[in-house]
N, C-alpha and C positions, 0 to 999 in steps of 0.2 A: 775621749780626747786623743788618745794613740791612735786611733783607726784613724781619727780626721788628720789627724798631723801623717799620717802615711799617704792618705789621699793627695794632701797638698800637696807633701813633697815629692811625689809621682806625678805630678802634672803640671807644678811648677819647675820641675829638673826634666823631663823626660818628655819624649811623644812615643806613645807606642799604642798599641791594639786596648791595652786597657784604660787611655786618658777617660774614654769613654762613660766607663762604669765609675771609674774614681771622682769623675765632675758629676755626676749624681750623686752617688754618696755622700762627698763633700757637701753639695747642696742641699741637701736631706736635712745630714747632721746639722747643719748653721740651722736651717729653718725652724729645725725643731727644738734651737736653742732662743730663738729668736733674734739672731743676728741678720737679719735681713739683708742692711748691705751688703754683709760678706757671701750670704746666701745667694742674692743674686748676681754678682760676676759671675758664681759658677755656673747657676740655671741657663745664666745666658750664653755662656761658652757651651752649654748643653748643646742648645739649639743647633749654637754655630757649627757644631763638629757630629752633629747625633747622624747615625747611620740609619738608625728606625725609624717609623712613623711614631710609635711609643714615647719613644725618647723628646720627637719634638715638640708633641704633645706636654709630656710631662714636664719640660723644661721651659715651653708657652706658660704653663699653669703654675710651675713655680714663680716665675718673673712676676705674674702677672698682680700672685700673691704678695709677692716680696716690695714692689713698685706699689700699689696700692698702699699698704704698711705704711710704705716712707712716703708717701704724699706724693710719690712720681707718677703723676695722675697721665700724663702723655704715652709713658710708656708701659702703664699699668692697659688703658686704654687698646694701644698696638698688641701687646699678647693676648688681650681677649678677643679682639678684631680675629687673631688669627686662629684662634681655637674655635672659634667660631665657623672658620671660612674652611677645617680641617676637613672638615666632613664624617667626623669620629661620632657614634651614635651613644655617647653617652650622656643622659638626658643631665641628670646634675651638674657636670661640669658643664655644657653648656649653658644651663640657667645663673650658673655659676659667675659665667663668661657675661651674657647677656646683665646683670646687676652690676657687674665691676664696671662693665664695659658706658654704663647706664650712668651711674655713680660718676667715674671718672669724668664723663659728657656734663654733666652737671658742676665739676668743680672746673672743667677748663670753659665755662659758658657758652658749650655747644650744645642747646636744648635743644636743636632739631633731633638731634640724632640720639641725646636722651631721650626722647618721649617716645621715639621707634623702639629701641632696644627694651625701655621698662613696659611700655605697652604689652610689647611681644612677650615678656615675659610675663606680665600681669594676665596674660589669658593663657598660661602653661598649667592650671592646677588651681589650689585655694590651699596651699598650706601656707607660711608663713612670709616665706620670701616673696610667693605673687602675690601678695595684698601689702607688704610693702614696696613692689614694685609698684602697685594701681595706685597706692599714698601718694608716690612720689611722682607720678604722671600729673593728682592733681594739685600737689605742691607747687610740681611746674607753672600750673596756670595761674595760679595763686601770683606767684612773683611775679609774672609774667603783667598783669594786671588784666588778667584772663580770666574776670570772675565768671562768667557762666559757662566756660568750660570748664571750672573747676569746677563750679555747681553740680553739672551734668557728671562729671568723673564720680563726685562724691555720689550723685543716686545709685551710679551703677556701682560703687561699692557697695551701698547699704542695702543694695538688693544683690548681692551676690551670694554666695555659700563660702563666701573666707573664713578659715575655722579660727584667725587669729583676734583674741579679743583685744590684744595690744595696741593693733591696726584701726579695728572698728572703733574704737575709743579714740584714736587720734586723730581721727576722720571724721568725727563730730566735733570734735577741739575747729578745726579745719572751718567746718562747716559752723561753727560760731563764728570764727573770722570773717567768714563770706557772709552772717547776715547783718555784722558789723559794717562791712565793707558796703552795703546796701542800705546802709541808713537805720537797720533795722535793732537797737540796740536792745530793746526789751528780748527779739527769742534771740540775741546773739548770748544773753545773760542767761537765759533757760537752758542753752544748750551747754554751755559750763558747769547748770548749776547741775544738769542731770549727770557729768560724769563724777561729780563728786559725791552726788548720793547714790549712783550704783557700779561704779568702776572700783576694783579692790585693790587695783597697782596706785603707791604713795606716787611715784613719780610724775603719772599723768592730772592726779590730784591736784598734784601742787602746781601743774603746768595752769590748769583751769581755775585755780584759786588766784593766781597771779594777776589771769587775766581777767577775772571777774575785779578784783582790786585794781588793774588799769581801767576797768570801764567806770567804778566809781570815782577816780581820782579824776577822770574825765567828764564825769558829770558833773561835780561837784565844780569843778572851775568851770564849765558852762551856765552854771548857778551865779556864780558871780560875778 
């Protein structure tokens, strides 16, 4: 807490050769306390003043961090646009970029440019984050009322090599919606019933428990 209160008071009283390194620090320590707000005025004075390529980078990635956090989906959005557009070869923080960047596309209802960005990142690898990327491409469609491209999304997951069993399991939840969506209520109920007899996470359990209990409450009053 004295280091950061030194930081502030050097860049809130001063301009000199080290505002530079103190608006990092500063933004460092907030981030890693979880003050975002205050994290990001600095990240973003980062940018504004960074003499390096380093720095605008790091100050991009902070914002982008900090603005995501707080639901500033616009401006979470713009710092990954531009981490992205840096040209800096480090493969994480781009992927990184590409899912916020994805994400953010998704909460301000610009799915064009979501389904670019998760796409691109869904074919980056098969660990965890590209198969929730490829979820979320067929989420899109899903909402979108894109059911047989979601259809097609969800094959080419289940034929993929994603090593997350999270994802494959919620990609079948998915793929019960869609044979719901189709009229097809018997395997939409097989495809629930199979995550709950072989999926070991309670959370997606209960997601397909729920909805097997909406499809009976749905039958049941089509009975009457």
């Amino acid at each position: 807490d004295n280091a950061l209160a030194s930081f502030e008071k050097l860049v809130n009283n001063y301009n000199t050769e080290y505002n530079e390194t103190a608006y990092r620090k500063a933004a460092s320590i907030l981030y890693g306390k979880k003050e975002y707000n205050r994290a990001l005025v600095y990240f973003k004075k980062l940018v504004e003043y960074a003499s390096t390529e380093n720095n605008i980078i790091y100050g991009n990635n902070g914002c982008m961090h900090c603005a995501y956090e707080l639901r500033q989906y616009r401006d979470a959005y713009n710092a990954a646009t531009n981490i992205m557009l840096s040209g800096q070869n480090d493969n994480d923080l781009q992927n990184e970029a590409l899912m916020i960047a994805g994400k953010s596309a998704i909460a301000l209802s610009d799915n064009t440019n979501a389904l670019d960005y998760l796409t691109r990142l869904s074919k980056n690898g098969n660990n965890d984050q590209c198969a929730e990327a490829a979820y979320l491409v067929a989420l899109i469609h899903y909402n979108d009322n894109n059911i047989d491209l979601c259809e097609k999304q969800i094959k080419e997951i289940l034929a993929s090599d994603y090593t997350s069993e999270y994802w494959y399991a919620s990609t079948f939840i998915l793929y019960g919606d869609v044979y719901l969506a189709k009229g097809n209520a018997f395997q939409a109920r097989y495809t629930y019933q199979s995550i709950i007899d072989n999926y070991e996470g309670e959370d997606l359990k209960k997601v397909a428990e729920d909805k097997i209990a909406a499809l009976d409450k749905m039958e049941e009053g089509g009975e009457n």
